[in-house]
N, C-alpha and C positions, 0 to 999 in steps of 0.2 A: 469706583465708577458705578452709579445706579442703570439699573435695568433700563428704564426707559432712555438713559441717553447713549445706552449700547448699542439699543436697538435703531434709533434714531439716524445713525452712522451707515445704516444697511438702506441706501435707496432702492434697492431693488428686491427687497425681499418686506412680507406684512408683516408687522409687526404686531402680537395681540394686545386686546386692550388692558391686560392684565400692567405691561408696560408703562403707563401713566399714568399707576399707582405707586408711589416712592412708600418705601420702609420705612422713610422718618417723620409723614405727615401719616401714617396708615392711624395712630392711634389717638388721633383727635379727628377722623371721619366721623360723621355723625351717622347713626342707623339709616338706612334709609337712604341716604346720598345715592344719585346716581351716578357709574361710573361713565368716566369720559371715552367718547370714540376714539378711536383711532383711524386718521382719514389712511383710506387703504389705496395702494398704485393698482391703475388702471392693468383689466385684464390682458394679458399676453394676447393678438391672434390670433387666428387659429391658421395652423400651417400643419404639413405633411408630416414634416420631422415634430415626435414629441421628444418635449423636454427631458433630459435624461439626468438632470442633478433634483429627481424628486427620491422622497424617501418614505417607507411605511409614517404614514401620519398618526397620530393620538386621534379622537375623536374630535370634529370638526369645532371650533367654536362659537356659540350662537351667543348674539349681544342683541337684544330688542326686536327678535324675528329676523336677523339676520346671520346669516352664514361668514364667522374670517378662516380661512384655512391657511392652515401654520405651513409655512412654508423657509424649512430648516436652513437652508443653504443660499447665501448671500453669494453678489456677485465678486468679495473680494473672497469667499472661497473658491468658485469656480474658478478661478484665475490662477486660483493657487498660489494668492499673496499670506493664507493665512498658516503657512506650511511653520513659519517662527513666530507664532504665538507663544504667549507663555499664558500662567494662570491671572495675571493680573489686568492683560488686553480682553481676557474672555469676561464676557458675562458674571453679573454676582451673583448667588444665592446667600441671601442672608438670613439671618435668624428674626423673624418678626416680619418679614414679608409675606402680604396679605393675598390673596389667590382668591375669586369666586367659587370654585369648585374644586375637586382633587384631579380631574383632567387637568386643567388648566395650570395645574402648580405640575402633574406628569411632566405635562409638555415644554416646560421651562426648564426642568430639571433636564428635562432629552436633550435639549439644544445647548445648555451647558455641560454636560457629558459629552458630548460629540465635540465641540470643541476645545477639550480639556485634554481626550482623546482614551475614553474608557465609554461603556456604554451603560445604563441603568436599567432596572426590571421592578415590579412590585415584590414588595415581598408580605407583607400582614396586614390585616382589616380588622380591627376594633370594634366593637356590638357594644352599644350602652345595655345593663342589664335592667334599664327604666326607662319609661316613658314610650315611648315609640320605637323603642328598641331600634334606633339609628347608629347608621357609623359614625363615630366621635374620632378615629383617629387612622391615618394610614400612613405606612411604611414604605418606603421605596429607597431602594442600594444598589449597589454599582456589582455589576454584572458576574464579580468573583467574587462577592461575599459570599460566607459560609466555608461548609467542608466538603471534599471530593468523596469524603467515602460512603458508597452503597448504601440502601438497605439494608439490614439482614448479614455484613459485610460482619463473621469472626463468630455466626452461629454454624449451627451444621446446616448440610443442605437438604434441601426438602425438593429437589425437583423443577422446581417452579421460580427458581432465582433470574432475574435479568439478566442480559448480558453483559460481560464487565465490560465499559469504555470510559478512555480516558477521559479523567475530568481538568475544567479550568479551573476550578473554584479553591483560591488560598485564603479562606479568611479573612478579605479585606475587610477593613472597617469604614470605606466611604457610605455615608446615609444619608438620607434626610428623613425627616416625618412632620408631619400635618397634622393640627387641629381643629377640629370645628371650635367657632365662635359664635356669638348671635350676633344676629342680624336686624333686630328690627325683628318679621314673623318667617327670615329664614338665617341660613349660615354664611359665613364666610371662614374661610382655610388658612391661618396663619402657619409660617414655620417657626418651629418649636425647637428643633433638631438639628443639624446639619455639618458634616464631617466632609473634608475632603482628603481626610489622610491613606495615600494608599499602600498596598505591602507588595505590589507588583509595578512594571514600568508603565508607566502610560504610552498610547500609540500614535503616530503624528498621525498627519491629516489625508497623507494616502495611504496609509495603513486603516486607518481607523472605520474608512467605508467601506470595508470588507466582513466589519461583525454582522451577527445577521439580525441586528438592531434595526440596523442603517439599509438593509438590504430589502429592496421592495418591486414587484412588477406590478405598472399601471394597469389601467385597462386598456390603453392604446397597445403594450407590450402586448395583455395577455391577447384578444386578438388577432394578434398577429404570428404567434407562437400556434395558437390555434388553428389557423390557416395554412401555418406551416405542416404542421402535423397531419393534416389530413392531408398535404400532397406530400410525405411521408419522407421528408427531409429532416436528415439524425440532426439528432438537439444541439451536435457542435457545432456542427453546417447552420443550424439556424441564428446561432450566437455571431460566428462570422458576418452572416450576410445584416443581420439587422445593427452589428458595427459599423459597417459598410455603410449603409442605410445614414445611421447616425452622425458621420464622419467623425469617429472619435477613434482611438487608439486601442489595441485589446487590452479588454478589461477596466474600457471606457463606462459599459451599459452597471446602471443603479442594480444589475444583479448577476448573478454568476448561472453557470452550468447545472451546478447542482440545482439551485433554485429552478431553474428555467424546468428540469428533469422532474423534481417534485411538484412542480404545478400541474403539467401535462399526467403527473401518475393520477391525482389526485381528482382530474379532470373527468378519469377516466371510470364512471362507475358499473361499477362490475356486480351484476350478480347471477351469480352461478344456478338462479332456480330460473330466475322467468327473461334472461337472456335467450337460451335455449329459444323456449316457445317465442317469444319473436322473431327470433330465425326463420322459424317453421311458416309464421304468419305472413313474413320477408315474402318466401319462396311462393305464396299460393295466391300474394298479389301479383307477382309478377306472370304466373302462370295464368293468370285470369285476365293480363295485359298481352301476355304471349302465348300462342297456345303451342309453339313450338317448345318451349320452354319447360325442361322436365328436370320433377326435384321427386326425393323419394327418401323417408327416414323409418326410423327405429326404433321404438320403446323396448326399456327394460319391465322389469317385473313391479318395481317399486312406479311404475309409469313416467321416468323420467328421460329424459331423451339421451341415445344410446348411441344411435347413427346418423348421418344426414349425409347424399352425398345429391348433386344437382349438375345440371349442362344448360349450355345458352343456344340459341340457335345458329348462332353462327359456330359453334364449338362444331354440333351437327351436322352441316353444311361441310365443313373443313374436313369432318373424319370422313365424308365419300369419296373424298379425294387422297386424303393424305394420313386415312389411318391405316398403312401399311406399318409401321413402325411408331409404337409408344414406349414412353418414359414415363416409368410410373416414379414420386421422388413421396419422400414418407421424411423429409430430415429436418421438416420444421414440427413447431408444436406449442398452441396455443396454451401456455401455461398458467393463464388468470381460471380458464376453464378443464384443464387437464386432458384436452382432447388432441389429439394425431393427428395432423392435416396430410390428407396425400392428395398428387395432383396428377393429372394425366395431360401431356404434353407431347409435341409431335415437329415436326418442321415441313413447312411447305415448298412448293414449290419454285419460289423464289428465295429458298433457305431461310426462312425466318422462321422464330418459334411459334407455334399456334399453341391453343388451350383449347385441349378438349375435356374436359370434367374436374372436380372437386369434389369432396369428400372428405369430413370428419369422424374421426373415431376414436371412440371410449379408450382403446388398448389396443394392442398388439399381438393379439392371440390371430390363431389361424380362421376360425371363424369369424370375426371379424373383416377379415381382409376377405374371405371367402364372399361375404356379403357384398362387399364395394365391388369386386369383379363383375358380380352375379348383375347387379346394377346397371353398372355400366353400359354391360351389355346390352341389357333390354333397354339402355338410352340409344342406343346404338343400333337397334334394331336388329338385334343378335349376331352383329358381321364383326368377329374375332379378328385382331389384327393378327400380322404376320409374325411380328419378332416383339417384342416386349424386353425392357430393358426396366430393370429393379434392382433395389438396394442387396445385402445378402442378407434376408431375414428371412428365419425359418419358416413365419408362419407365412409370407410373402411365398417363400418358394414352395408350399406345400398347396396353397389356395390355387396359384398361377396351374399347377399341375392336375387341379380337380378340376379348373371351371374352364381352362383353355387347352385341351389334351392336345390340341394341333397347332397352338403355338410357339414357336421359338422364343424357351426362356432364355434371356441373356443374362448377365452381372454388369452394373456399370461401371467400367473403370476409374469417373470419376470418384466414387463411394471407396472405390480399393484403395488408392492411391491415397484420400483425405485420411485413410485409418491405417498407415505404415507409419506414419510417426508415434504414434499414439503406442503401436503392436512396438515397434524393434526401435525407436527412437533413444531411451535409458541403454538399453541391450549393448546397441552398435555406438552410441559414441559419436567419436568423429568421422569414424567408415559409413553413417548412418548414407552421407550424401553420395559415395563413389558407393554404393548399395544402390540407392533410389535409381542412379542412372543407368545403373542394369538392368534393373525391375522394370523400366522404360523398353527397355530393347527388345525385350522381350511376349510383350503381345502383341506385336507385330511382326513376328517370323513369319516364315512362309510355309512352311513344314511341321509334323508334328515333331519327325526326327530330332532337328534343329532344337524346335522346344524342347524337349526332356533333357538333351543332353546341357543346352543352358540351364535350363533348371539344375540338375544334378549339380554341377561346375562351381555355382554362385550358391547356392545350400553348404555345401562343402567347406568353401572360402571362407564364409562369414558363420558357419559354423549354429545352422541353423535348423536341423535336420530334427532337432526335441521338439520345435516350438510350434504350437498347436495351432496359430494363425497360422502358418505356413505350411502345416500339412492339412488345413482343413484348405486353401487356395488349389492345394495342388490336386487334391482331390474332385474339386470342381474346377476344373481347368480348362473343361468342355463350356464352360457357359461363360467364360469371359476371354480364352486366347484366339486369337486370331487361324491360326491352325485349324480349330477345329469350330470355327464358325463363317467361315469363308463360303460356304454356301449358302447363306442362308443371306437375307434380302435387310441393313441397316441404314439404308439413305445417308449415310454419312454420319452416322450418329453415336460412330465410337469414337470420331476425330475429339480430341481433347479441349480444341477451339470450341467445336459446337458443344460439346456441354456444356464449358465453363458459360457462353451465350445463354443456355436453357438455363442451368440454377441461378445465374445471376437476373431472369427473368423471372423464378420463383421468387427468390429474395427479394423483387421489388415489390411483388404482390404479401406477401406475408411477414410478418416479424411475431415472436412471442407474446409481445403484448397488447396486439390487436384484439378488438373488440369483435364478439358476435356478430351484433348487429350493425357494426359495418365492414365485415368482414368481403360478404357478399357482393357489398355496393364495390370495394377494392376490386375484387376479381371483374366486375361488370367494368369498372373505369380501364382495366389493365386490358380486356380484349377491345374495346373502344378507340384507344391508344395503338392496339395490332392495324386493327383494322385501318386506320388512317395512315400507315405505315407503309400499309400493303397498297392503298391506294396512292401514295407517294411513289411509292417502287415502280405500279403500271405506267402513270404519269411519266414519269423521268424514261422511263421504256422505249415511250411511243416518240421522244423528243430526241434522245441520245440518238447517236451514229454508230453503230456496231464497230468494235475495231475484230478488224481480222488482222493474225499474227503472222498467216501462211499465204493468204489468199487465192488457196487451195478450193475448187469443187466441194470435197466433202466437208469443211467448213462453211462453207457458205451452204450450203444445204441443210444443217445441223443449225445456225442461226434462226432460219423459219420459222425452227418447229420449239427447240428448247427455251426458256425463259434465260435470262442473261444470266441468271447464279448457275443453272444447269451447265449452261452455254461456258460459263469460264472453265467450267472442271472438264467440259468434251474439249476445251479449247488448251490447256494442259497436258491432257491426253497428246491431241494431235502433235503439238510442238514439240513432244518428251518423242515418238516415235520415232524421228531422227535420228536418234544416236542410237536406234537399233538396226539386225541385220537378220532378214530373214533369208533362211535356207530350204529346200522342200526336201523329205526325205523318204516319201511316198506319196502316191495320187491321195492329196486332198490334204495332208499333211505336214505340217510347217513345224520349222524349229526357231526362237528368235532370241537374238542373245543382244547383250549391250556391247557397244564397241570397248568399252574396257575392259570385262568380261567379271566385273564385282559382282553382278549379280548373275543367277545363274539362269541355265536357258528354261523360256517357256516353246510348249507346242499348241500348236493350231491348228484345230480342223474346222478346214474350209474348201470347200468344191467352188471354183470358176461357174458363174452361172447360179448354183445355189443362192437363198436367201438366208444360208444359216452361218454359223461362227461362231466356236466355243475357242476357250482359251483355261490352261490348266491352272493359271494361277484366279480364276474365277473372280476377278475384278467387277465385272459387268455384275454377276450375280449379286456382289457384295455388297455393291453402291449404284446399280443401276447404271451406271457411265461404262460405252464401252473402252476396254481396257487399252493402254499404246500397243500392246502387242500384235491386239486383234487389228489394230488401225494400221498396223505395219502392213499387214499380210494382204489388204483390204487394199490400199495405195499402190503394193505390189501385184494387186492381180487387176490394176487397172479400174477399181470398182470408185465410182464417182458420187458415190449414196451411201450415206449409211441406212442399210434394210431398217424399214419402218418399225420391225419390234425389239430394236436395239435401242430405239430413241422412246423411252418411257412413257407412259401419257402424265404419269403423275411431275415427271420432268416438264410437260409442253405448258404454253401458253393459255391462259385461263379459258379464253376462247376455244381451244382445240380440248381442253379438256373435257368445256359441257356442251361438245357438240353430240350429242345423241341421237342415231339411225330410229327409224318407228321400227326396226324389228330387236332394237335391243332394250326398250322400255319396258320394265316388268306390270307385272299388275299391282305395282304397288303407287299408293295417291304422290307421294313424292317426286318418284321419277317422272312420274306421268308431267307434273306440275314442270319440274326442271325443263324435263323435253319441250312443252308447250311454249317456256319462256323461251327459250332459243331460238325457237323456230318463229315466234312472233317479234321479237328483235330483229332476227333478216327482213322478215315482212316489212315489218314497217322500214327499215334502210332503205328497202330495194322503190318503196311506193310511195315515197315520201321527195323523189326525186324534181319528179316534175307535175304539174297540175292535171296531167291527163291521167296518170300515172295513180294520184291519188282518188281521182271519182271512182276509176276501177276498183282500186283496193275498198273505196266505203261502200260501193255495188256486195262485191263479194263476202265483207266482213258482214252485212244486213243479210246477206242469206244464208250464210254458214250460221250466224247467231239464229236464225229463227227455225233454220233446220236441228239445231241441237236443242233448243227450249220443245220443238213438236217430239224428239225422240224423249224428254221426258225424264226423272230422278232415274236412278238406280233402286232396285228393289230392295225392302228394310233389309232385305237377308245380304245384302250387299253390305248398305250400309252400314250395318252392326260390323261387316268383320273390320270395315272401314277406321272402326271405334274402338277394332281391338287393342292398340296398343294404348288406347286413351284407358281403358278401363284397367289395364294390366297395372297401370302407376294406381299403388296404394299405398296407404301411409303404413299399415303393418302388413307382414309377412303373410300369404293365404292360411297360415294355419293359426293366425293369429288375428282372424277376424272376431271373433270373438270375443277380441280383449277388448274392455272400454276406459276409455280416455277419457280423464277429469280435466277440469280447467284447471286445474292449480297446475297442470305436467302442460300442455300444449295449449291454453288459452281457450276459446273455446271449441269444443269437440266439434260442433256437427260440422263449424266450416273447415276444419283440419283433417277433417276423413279420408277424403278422397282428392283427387286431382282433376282438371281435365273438367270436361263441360259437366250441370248438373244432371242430376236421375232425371228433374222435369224436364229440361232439355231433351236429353237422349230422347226420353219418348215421348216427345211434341215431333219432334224430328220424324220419329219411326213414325206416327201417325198419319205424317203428312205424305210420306213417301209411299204407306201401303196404299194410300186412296188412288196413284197415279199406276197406269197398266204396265205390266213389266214388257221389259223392251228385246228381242231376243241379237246379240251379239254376235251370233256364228256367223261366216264369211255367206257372202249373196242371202244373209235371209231377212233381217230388220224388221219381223213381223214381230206385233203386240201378242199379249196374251201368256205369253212362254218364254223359255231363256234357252240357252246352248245349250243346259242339261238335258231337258227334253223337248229340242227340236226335232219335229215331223222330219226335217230337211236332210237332217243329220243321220234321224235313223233309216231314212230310205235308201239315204249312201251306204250307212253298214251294212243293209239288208243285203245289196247289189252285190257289193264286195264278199260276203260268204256266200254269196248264190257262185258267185265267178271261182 
């Protein structure tokens, strides 16, 4: 069968014009002749769904200034009638078939290999040693010719050998080859060569689009894989869904997993010198967009970037609330760059995880981490959280002890639990799991008693009394069992729900092979995401209908004030007090036990009339929520409230929590800022009612504004300390002002120095401020000229008072 009346048979696929050149008239064409077109079908559509029977193409073929693109796969392949072909239905390659170019004879030879069901590669290139030193001739064979063995494979080894993998390649002898001919004043490509004999089986027709011959991503695919990835959907997940997409069957799509995996690595360029400094560059547009917005990094010696860690504003905003308790997590780690990622993380008051800070790090020494703390805090504005929850790393636990002396370190039990398999998994066997379920039970006793002697009991059993994980656990037992941290304030943050919640909120934000520079934009997208969450949560708040389970006084009173996640765990509480039984067994003192008597009794001191209430299994202290006991004693003395400082603020309503009195605003610009928005929020509610209502309010906002423009700036010496924390962010250490930054390490220096507004700035600013008369602030005085340091007013009181 000749080529061209193979291809003829194919109405739905182009055929090239190589085609309607037969083998038996090639050699009475005259030089010169022009070859004939081939009328090509009308372009496909364009539609949503791409075609997915395309395949890596050979290089496009051009005929007279015009583009044909080979297009391998006819519609009686796609149908899957071509599944019993044999060699005599396919395509011919003959001997003395004449080609324009050596693409052009490739790409005949690909499309008779794919339907034969083997696939072809080039293999040699021919150099005339005259004239124009042109190729005269080229080789091209089927996919297993040759031999499988190595390089270098039966010398000694020198270090530097590949690594061994299995090969395809048995020798086959399928070929062809190609020669130039003339043309007239160019070439044409007869074949000279041509073997179909093979030493392996051949593969049918849905085997055979699995070589990675046949295997290709469009640009519609790539695209769309691209899109996928940056909203950070794994490459299995994205193969499913663009099946879906497709409606085709798995293992439908013109390429596999692996492929889809190597495009996306491939995509990803990486380089470890001048990633870094855009990073750096990242942080100080956006600081220049945000001035809340604080980032702070580290050069090493050689001046390459060493540290970086940074916060967003609303991170800052969340930790005046809800930095009572952080999760610092250290267990990812950007491998393209070799850096530690740790993360500081928290949960709010409607139990959701917030993000308070990031930071990357060279290693894992104690200085190191000593530095991120150090940070942190000055993002933080120095205010040391209460309880801190980390991994068990030494240098982790030795910084937390330097930089926080008055914080409660904790151990995360998630972290313990993840590395038992790893520690006694071989060891134990199949006891490994009636072990684990012990090791559960156990940091949750209530006693320290209780703990040791389960500890001893289960060490004993499983016969683990050598083994160094388990006596270095036991020796820290103070920073992760319950026993002996029940004092101390976790927001619910050793529950094993809420962690698994928080890392599997890290793991959305990070993976190993994330990029620098879009490392940042991740973290920005993922509190963006919190945030619209949290404004879903108040939403759904204000609409729901509270269910009470009691419909009890002090449930409904506890509604008011806590947010619904707060409100379910007091609401737990309450319904769990039931099945206890309190007894008094001196003024003020309570004993309460459960009606089955499993667990054992708590006491309670509480005085009738008091506003106070402790309880010995220290519930309230632990999680904030007061405990059923206390709740017991509380319903029993008649008490219809729960006292105001049982019910937390960091538990209440976002409203009650930024209501701020003028007497507890410090001198610091933030509070002041917060307090201001609160109170002009009511204003306008209350003046916005009715039109009379509002002339009032624009009377009094026109006087109050022109009364505060006549009192005038703050004096420079104000506003400098105003600036303190702006100038405190530098890019290196204070004792490492000194050192100077090249552009090859952080891009250019002068604008990577500092943070925060510029020097010009600053002193345009202070300029401006010293010209205006300072305004004196001590209570009844308001005169210019002087300040509450050296008020007349002031010092005639002190006079008085030592006269008195």
């Amino acid at each position: 069968m000749e080529v061209g009346t193979a291809l003829a048979k194919q109405p739905q696929s182009a055929a090239p014009a190589s085609s309607l050149i037969k083998p038996n008239t090639l050699s009475i064409v005259e030089v010169g002749t022009p070859l004939a077109k081939l009328p090509r079908s009308p372009a496909p559509a364009s539609s949503l769904m791409e075609p997915l029977l395309t395949e890596r193409s050979v290089e496009p073929l051009e005929e007279d200034g015009e583009t044909i693109e080979v297009n391998p796969i006819d519609a009686g392949e796609e149908n899957g009638d071509l599944d019993d072909l044999n060699a005599n239905d396919c395509m011919a390659v003959k001997i003395g078939q004449v080609f324009r170019d050596p693409d052009e004879a490739f790409a005949e030879y690909v499309r008779f290999a794919k339907k034969r069901g083997y696939a072809v590669r080039k293999q040699r290139t021919y150099h005339r040693d005259w004239g124009d030193k042109g190729v005269y001739r080229r080789d091209f064979v089927c996919h297993r010719a040759g031999s499988g063995e190595r390089k270098g494979d039966g010398e000694e080894a020198t270090g530097n050998e590949k690594r061994t993998r299995r090969s395809i390649r048995c020798n086959c002898q399928a070929h062809m080859y190609i020669c130039a001919i003339r043309n007239g004043d160019g070439y044409l490509w007869e074949v000279r060569g041509f073997s179909d004999e093979h030493t392996h089986d051949l593969l049918n027709q849905n085997e055979v689009r699995h070589l990675a011959a046949y295997r290709f991503i469009s640009d519609h695919f790539k695209n769309r894989l691209l899109t996928l990835d940056k909203a950070r959907v794994p490459v299995k997940e994205m193969m499913t869904l663009l099946e879906n997409e497709q409606d085709v069957e798995v293992g439908g799509l013109p390429f596999n997993v692996r492929d889809a995996r190597n495009f996306l690595n491939a995509h990803k360029t990486i380089s470890q010198k001048n990633d870094p400094s855009h990073l750096v560059m990242i942080c100080k547009r956006l600081k220049d967009k945000d001035n809340e917005f604080w980032y702070d990094y580290q050069v090493d010696e050689e001046n390459q970037l060493e540290h970086i860690a940074w916060s967003h504003a609303t991170s800052l905003h969340g930790y005046e609330h809800c930095g009572d308790v952080v999760l610092f997590d250290t267990t990812y780690k950007l491998n393209a760059y070799k850096m530690l990622v740790g993360m500081w993380v928290g949960v709010t008051n409607n139990g959701q995880t917030c993000f308070f800070g990031c930071c990357l790090l060279r290693n894992r020494r104690m200085s190191s981490f000593e530095w991120a703390f150090r940070v942190f805090l000055k993002f933080m504005r120095g205010k040391a959280p209460q309880t801190i929850l980390t991994d068990q790393e030494p240098g982790i636990l030795e910084a937390v002890r330097k930089v926080m002396p008055n914080t409660k370190h904790a151990l995360c039990l998630w972290h313990i639990c993840r590395k038992l398999p790893s520690w006694l998994g071989n060891r134990l066997g199949t006891q490994f799991k009636e072990f684990k379920d012990k090791f559960d039970q156990l940091p949750e006793l209530e006693t320290e008693e209780k703990f040791v002697v389960s500890w001893q009991d289960m060490i004993e059993k499983y016969g683990l009394s050598a083994n160094m994980h388990m006596r270095s656990l036991y020796e820290l037992r103070y920073m992760w069992a319950k026993p002996y941290l029940k004092s101390y304030f976790f927001a619910g943050m050793r529950n094993n729900s809420r962690l698994e919640a928080m890392y599997a909120y890290i793991k959305h934000i990070v993976s190993s092979q994330t990029l620098l520079n879009k490392f940042i934009a991740q973290v920005g997208r993922a509190l963006e995401e919190l945030d619209h969450v949290g404004e879903q949560i108040t939403a759904d708040r204000e609409m729901d209908n509270i269910d009470f389970q009691t419909g009890g006084p002090i449930e409904e009173h506890a509604s008011k004030i806590l947010t619904p996640y707060a409100f379910g765990l007091f609401k737990k509480e309450v319904i769990s007090s039931f099945h206890y039984a309190c007894d008094s067994i001196e003024s003020g003192v309570w004993v309460v036990k459960h009606n089955s008597l499993e667990e054992g009794d708590c006491k309670v001191h509480h005085v009738v009339g008091n506003e106070t209430i402790s309880c010995s299994c220290m519930g309230f202290e632990f999680n904030g929520i007061l405990c059923r006991h206390a709740i017991t004693v509380l319903q029993r003395n008649n008490c219809f409230q729960t006292p105001d400082q049982y019910l937390l603020r960091r538990w209440c309503h976002e409203s009650l929590m930024q209501l701020t009195t003028v007497d507890d605003v410090s001198d610091g610009h933030r509070e002041r800022f917060d307090s201001l928005q609160v109170l002009a929020a009511e204003f306008v509610e209350e003046y916005a009612k009715t039109k009379e209502h509002y002339n009032v309010a624009v009377e009094l906002m026109k006087i109050s504004i022109a009364k505060i423009r006549h009192m005038g700036c703050p004096s420079s010496i104000e506003r400098n300390a105003l600036n303190d924390l702006d100038m405190s962010l530098v890019v290196l250490a204070e004792d490492q002002n000194s050192f100077e930054i090249t552009d090859s390490a952080l891009g250019n220096a002068t604008d990577s120095i500092t943070k925060g507004r510029s020097r010009e700035e600053m002193d345009k600013c202070t300029m401006e401020c010293t010209k205006k008369q300072r305004i004196c602030r001590s209570p009844g005085c308001g005169q210019s000229g002087h300040d509450k340091r050296n008020c007349p007013s002031q010092n005639d009181a002190a006079c008085t008072q030592e006269k008195a």
